[in-house]
N, C-alpha and C positions, 0 to 999 in steps of 0.2 A: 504494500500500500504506500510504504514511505517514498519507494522508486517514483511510479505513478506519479503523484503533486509532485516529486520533484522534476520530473520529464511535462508535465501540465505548467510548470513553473516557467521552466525552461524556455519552453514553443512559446508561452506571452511575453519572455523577456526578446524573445528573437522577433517577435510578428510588433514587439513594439520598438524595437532597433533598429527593422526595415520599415516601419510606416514614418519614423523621425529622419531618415533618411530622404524618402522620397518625399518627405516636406521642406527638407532644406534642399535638396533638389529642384524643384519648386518656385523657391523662392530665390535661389543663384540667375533658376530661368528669368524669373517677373525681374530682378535688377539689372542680366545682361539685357532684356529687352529696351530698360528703364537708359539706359545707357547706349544704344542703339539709337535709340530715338535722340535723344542728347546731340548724337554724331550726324543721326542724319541732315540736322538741322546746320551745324557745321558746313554741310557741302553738299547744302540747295545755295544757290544763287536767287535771291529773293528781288521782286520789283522794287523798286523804289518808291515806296510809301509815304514819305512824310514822317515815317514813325521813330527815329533815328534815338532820340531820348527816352519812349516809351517803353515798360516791362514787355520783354515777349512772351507775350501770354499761350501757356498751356492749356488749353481748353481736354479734361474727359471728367470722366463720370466717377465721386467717388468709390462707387460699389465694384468700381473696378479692378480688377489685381492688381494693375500700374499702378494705384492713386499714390501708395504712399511711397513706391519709389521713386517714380516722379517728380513729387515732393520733396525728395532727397538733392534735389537739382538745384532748389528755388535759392535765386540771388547769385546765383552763378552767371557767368559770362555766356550770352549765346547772338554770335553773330554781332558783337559788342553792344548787347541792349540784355540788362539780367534776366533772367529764365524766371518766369513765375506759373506756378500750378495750379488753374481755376477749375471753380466744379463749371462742364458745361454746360449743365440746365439753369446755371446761372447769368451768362451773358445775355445781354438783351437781342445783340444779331450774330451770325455767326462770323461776321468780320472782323470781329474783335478778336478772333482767335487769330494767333499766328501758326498755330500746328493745332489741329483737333485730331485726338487719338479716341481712334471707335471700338470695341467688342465685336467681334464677328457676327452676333447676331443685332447688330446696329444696322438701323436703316442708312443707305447708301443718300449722303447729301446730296443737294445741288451745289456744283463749283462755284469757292470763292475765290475771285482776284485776292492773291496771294497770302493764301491760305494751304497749307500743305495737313493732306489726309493721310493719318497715318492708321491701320489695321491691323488689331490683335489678332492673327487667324484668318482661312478663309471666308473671302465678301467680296460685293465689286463696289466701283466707287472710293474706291484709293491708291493715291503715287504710292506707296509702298503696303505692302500688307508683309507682316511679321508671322511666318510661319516655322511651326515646330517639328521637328522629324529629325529623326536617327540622331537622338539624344540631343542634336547641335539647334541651332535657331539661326535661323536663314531668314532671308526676305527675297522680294519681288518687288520688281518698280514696275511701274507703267507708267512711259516719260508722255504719251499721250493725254492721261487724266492729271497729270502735272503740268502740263501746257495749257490744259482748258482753265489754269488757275496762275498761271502767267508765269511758274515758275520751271526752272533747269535744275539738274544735276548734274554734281561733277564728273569726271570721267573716271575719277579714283572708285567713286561709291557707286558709280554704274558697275566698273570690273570687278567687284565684289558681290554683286547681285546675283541670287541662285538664278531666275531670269529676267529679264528684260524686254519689255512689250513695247 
């Protein structure tokens, strides 16, 4: 009997070893992506706005896995205007967003002039969608729905792109 609970002891130390694992898995993923996005913003080439003194505003949802790495961002340099992390149900238009990062199962916007859509997962309706497979975290650009929103990528963060549309 003693064996037993100690082998039933065993298998919950191991099933809760490997479930803290794939949590910090997890969330290595939600910060590379958090950081991703960071870069991409790096190396779009953005129209020229007017906005030059202005926060660049992070527009997603807090319920989202990003929020609080995102967040981890805010007052940082992006594009030399500091990175700030806003709930997007909060903005009055979606202009006001300099990057809006969506959920995959987020309805696909209408393009804004110089607004760059960034997607957790597959969806359409975004210059890049951040996709998960074979452990690693890849993305997709689509330099088409980035031109309907007036912006470019570079060529560095194109050749990095799983594809390119």
């Amino acid at each position: 009997m003693q064996k037993t609970v100690s082998l039933k002891h065993l298998a919950l130390v191991v099933c809760g070893a490997l479930a803290c694992a794939h949590a910090r898995a997890q969330l290595r993923d939600v910060e590379l992506k958090a950081a991703f996005i960071y870069n991409f913003v790096q190396f779009t080439v953005w129209p020229d706005s007017g906005r030059a003194r202005e926060p660049f505003l992070v527009c997603a949802s807090p319920a989202s896995a990003l929020w609080s790495s995102l967040l981890s961002f805010n007052g940082k340099p992006a594009n030399g205007r500091p990175w700030s992390t806003v709930d997007a149900g909060s903005r009055p238009k979606p202009g006001d967003c300099s990057v809006l990062v969506l959920a995959r199962q987020s309805e696909r916007p209408a393009p804004v002039q110089g607004m760059l859509v960034v997607r957790d997962g597959a969806g359409r309706g975004a210059a890049i969608t951040l996709v998960d497979g074979d452990e690693h975290v890849r993305f997709d650009v689509d330099t088409e729905e980035a031109a309907r929103s007036g912006l470019r990528f570079s060529s560095k963060l194109l050749r990095l792109a799983r594809n390119v549309l």
